[in-house]
C-alpha positions in Angstrom: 80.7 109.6 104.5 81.9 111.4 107.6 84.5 110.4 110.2 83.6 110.6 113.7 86.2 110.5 116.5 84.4 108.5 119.6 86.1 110.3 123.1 85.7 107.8 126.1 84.4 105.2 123.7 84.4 102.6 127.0 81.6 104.5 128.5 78.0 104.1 128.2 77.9 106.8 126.3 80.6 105.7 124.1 79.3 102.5 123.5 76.1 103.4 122.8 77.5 105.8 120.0 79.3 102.8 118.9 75.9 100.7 118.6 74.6 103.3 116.4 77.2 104.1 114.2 77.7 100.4 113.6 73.9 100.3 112.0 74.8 103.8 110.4 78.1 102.5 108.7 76.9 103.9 105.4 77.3 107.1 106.2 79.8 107.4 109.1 82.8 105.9 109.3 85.2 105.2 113.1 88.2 107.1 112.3 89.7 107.6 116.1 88.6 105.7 119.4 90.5 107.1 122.9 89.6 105.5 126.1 90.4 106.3 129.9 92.0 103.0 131.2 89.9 100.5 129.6 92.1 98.5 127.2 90.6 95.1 127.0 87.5 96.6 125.7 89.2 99.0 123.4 91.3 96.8 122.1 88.1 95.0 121.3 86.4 98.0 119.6 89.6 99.0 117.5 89.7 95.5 116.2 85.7 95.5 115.1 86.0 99.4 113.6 89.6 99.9 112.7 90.3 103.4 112.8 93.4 105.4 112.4 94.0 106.2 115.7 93.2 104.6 118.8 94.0 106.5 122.3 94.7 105.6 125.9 94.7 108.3 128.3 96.2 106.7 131.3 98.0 104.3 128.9 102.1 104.0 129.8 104.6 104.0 127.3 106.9 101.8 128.6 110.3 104.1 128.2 109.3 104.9 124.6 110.2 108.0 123.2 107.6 108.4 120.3 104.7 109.0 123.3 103.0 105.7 122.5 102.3 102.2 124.5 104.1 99.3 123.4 101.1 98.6 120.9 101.3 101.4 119.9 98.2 103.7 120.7 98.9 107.2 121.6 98.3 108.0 124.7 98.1 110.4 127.7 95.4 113.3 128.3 97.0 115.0 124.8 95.6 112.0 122.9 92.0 113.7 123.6 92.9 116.6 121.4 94.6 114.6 119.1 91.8 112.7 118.5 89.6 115.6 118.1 91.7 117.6 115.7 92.6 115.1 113.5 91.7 116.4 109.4 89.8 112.9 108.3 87.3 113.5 111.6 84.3 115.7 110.6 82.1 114.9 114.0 83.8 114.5 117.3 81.3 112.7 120.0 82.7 114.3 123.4 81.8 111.2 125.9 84.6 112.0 128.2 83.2 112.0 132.3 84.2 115.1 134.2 86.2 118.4 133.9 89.3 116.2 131.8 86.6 116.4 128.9 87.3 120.2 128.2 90.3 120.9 126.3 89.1 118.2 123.7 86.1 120.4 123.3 87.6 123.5 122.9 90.4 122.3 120.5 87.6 120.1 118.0 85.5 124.0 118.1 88.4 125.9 116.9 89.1 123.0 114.1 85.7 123.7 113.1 84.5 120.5 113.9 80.6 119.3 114.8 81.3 118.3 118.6 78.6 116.0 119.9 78.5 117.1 123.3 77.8 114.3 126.7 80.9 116.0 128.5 78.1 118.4 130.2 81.3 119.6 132.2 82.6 121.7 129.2 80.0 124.1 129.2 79.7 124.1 133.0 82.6 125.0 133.8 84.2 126.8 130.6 80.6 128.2 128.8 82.0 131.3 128.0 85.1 129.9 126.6 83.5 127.1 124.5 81.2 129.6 123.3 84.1 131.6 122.0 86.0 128.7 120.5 83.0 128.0 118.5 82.8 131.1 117.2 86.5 131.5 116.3 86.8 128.0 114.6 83.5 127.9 113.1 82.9 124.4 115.2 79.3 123.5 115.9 78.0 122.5 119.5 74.9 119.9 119.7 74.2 118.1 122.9 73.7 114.3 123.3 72.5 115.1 126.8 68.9 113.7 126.5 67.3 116.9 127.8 68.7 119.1 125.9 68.5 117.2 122.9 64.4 117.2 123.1 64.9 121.2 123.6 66.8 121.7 120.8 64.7 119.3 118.5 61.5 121.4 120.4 63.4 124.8 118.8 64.5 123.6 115.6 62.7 125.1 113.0 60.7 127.7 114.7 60.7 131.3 114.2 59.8 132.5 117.5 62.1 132.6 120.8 61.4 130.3 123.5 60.5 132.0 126.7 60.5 128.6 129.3 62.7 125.8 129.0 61.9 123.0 131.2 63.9 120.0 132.1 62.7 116.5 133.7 64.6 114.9 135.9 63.7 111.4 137.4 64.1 111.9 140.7 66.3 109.0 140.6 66.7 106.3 143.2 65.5 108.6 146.1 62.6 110.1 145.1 60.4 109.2 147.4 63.0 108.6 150.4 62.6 110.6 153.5 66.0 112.9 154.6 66.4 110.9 157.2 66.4 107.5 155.3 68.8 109.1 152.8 71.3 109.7 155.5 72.2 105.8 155.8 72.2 105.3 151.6 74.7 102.8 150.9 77.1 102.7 147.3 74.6 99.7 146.6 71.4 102.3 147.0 72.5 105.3 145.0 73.7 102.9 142.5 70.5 101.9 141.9 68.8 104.1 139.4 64.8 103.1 138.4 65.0 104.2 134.6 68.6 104.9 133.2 71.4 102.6 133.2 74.6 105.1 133.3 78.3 104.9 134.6 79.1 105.4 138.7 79.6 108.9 138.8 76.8 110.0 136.8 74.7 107.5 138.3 75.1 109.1 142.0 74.7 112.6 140.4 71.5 111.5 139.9 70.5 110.3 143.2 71.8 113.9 144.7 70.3 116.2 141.9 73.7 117.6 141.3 73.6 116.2 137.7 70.5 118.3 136.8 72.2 121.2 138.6 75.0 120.7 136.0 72.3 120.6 133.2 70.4 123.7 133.9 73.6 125.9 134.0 74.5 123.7 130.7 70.9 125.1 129.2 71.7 128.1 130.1 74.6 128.4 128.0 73.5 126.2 125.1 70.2 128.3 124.4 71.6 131.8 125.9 68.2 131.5 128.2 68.4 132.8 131.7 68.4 131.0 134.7 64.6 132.2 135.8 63.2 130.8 132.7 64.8 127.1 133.2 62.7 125.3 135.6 62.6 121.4 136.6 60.7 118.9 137.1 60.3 115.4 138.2 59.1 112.5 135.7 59.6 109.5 137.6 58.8 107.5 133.6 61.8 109.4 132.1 59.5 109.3 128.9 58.8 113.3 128.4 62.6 115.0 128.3 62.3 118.1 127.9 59.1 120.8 127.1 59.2 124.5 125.5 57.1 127.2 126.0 56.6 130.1 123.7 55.1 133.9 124.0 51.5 132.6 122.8 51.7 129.6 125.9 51.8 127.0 123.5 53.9 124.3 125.2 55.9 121.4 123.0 57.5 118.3 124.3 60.1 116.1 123.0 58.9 112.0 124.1 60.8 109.1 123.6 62.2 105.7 125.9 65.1 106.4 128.3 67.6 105.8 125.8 70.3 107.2 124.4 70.4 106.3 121.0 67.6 108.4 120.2 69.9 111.8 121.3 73.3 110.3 119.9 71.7 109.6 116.5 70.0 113.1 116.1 73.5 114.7 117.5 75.0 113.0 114.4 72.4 114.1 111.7 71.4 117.3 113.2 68.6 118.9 111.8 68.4 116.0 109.6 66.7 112.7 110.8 67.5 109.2 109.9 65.8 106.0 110.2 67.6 103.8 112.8 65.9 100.4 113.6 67.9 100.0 117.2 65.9 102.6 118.1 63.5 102.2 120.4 59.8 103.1 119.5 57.6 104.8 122.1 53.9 103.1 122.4 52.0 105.7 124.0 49.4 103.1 125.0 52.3 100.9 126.5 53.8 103.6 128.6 50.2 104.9 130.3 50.3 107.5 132.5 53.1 110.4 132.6 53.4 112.1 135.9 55.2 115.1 136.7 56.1 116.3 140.8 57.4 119.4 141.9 61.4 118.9 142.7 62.3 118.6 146.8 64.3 121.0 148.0 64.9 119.1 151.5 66.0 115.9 149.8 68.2 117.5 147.5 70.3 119.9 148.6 72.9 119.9 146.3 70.8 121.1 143.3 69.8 124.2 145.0 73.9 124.7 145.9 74.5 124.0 142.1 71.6 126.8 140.6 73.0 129.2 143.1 76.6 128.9 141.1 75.4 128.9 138.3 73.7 132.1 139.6 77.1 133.6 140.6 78.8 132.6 137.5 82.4 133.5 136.5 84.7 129.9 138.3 81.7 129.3 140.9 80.3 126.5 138.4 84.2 124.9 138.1 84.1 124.6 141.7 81.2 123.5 142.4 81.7 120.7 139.3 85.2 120.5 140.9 83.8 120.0 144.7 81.1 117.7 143.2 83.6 115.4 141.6 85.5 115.2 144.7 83.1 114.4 146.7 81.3 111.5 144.2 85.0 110.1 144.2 84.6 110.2 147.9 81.7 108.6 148.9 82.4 105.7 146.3 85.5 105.2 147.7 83.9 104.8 151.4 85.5 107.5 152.3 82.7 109.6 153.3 78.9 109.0 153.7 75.8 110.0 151.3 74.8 112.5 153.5 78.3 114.1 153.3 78.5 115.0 149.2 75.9 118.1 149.3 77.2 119.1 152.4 80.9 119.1 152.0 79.9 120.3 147.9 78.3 123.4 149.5 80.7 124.4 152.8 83.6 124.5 149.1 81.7 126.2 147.4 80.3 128.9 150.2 84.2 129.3 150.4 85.2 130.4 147.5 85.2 134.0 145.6 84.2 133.8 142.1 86.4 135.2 139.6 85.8 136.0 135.9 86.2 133.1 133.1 89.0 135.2 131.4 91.3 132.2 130.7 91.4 128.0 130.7 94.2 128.9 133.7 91.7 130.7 135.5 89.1 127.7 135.1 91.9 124.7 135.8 93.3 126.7 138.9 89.5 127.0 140.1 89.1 122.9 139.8 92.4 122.7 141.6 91.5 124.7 144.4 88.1 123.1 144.4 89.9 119.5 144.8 92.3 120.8 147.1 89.7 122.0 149.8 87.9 118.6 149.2 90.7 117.1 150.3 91.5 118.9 153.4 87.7 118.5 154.8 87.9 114.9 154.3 91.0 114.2 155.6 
C-alpha cells in the first residue's frame, strides 16, 4: 500500500484526489493532508482519513514555540515540504494554486518521491530546476493536468518520438464573445466556465487563455518538445484532451468527460491502469459531434504574451506567471477590469530582461519583481 501526501487538499483538485483515493483505499493510504486557509473543511478530511500529519499554511500558532496551531497541525509555507518529504509518503499529489506550489515540488523530487503534478506553476516557472531535482533525487514527475495527462498516456508505450503535440483548450466562457463585449465582463461572466468546474483563479485563466499559455510552456518541459511543435486548439466539448502526431502522420488522441478523476487516477498508477467505478464513462454516441476551431488571437491576448515568454525563457515565464497572478488577484478583487489582466500581464512582462534560471533566488526575485510592478501600475 503506498502513502500519498494530498498538497492543497481543499481545492478541487485536492478533493477530487480525495474522492479517488477513498474508492482506492486498498492500495493507497492518506498519510499527510496540508491546506491553505481552509480549516473547517480540513478538519473534516483529517477526521474521515486520519493521517499523520495534517498542515495549515496560513494557520497561526498562537505564541507556541513547537511551530504548530493550538490543535496542533503544523503549519506555515514549511509545512508543504514537510508534507512532501516525509519517509511513510511514496506519492506526493502537488494541488497547490500558484508559484507557493514550487519548493514542495522540488524537495518531494530530491526525496525521490512520485510527484503528481496540478501545480503547473513548478515547471513554468522553475522547468529547469525541477528537471534537475528529479534527476538528482531520482523523483518521478507525472502530470494531473488533463492535457498532458492524454499526451503522456498517447506516448506511453511507443517506440517512436512524437513530432506534434497538440493541446485543446475550451475556449472557455468567451469563446464566442466579440473584444468589445469582453471589455465589460463582469467577476460573475468569467466565472462562468461552460465545461469545467475549477477554483477562481484558474477559472479566469481560462476565460483569458493565459492558463493554456502556462500549459504549453509546461509541455514543453514535460516532453523536452519545442515550442513550434506544440500547437492549440479549441474543443468547445472538452471531450478530446490532447492528440499526438508521429513521423508516419499517424495522429492519436486521448478522449474522456471533463473530469478529473480520470488524470488523478492514472497520475497515481502510472503506466498501470486500474478500474475506478467513479469514473466517468465516455458514450461516444452520447457526446455527438466533436468540434475543433482555430484559437483567436484578438480575443485572447494574453496567450500570445505567455508563448512569447515561454519563447524567451530563462525568469520571462516567472514573471509572466508572476504578473498573471497579480493581475487575476486584481480583477477579482474589483480592483481592475477584465480588459486590464492581458494588458497590464504584457506592459510587466515587455519590461523585464530575462535572466538565466541559475538558482530558486533568481526565480523568487523574478516573481517579486513581477508582483512589485503589478502593484505600482495598479495603484
Amino acid at each position: 500500500m503506498k502513502g500519498v501526501a494530498v498538497l492543497g487538499s481543499t481545492g478541487s483538485i485536492g478533493m477530487a484526489t480525495l474522492d479517488v483515493l477513498r474508492r482506492q483505499h486498498q492500495r493507497f493510504r492518506v498519510v499527510a493532508l496540508t491546506a491553505g486557509r481552509n480549516r473547517q473543511l480540513l478538519d473534516l478530511q483529517a477526521a474521515e482519513f486520519t493521517p499523520a500529519f495534517v498542515g495549515v499554511v496560513d494557520g497561526r500558532t498562537e505564541g507556541r514555540k513547537d511551530g504548530r496551531t493550538e490543535r496542533g497541525e503544523h503549519c506555515g509555507p514549511e509545512c508543504l515540504i514537510e508534507a512532501a518529504t516525509r519517509p511513510d509518503v511514496d506519492i506526493v499529489v502537488n494541488a497547490v494554486v500558484g508559484f507557493a506550489g514550487l519548493d514542495a515540488t522540488l524537495a518531494a523530487l530530491r526525496a525521490g518521491k512520485r510527484v503528481a503534478l496540478a501545480n503547473k506553476e513548478s515547471l513554468v516557472v522553475g522547468g529547469e530546476l525541477v528537471l534537475a531535482a528529479a534527476r538528482e533525487g531520482g523523483g518521478e514527475l507525472i502530470p494531473v493536468d488533463s492535457e498532458h495527462s492524454a499526451i503522456l498516456q498517447c506516448i506511453t508505450g511507443q517506440r517512436s518520438r512524437p513530432v506534434r503535440l497538440v493541446l485543446t483548450a475550451s475556449g472557455g466562457p468567451f469563446r464566442e464573445w466579440s473584444p468589445d463585449q469582453m471589455a465589460d465582463a463582469t467577476v460573475a461572466d468569467a466565472l462562468r466556465h461552460p465545461t469545467w468546474r475549477m477554483g477562481n483563479k484558474i477559472t479566469v485563466d481560462s476565460a483569458t487563455l493565459a492558463n493554456k499559455a502556462l500549459e504549453v510552456i509546461e509541455a514543453h518541459h514535460l516532453f523536452a518538445m519545442g515550442y513550434d511543435r506544440i500547437e492549440v486548439v479549441v474543443h468547445p466539448q472538452s471531450v478530446v484532451h490532447g492528440l499526438v502526431e508521429f513521423e508516419d502522420g499517424s495522429m492519436l488522441a486521448q478522449l474522456g468527460l471533463p473530469s478529473m478523476e480520470l488524470p488523478i487516477l492514472y497520475a497515481l498508477t502510472h503506466p498501470e491502469r486500474l478500474h475506478d467505478v467513479g469514473v466517468p464513462r465516455l458514450d461516444p454516441v452520447a457526446v455527438g459531434s466533436l468540434t475543433f476551431e482555430p484559437l483567436r488571437d484578438d480575443v485572447f491576448p494574453a496567450f500570445a504574451c505567455g508563448i512569447a515568454a515561454g519563447r524567451r525563457g530563462g525568469t520571462a515565464p516567472a514573471v509572466f506567471n508572476a504578473a498573471n497572478e497579480a493581475a487575476v488577484a486584481a480583477f477579482l478583487a474589483g480592483r481592475i477590469p477584465f480588459r486590464r489582466i492581458a494588458g497590464l500581464v504584457s506592459e510587466i512582462c515587455a519590461g523585464h530582461e530575462p535572466a538565466a534560471v541559475s538558482s530558486l533566488d533568481t526565480v523568487r526575485n523574478a516573481d517579486l519583481w513581477a508582483r512589485a510592478r503589478a502593484e505600482e501600475l495598479i495603484a
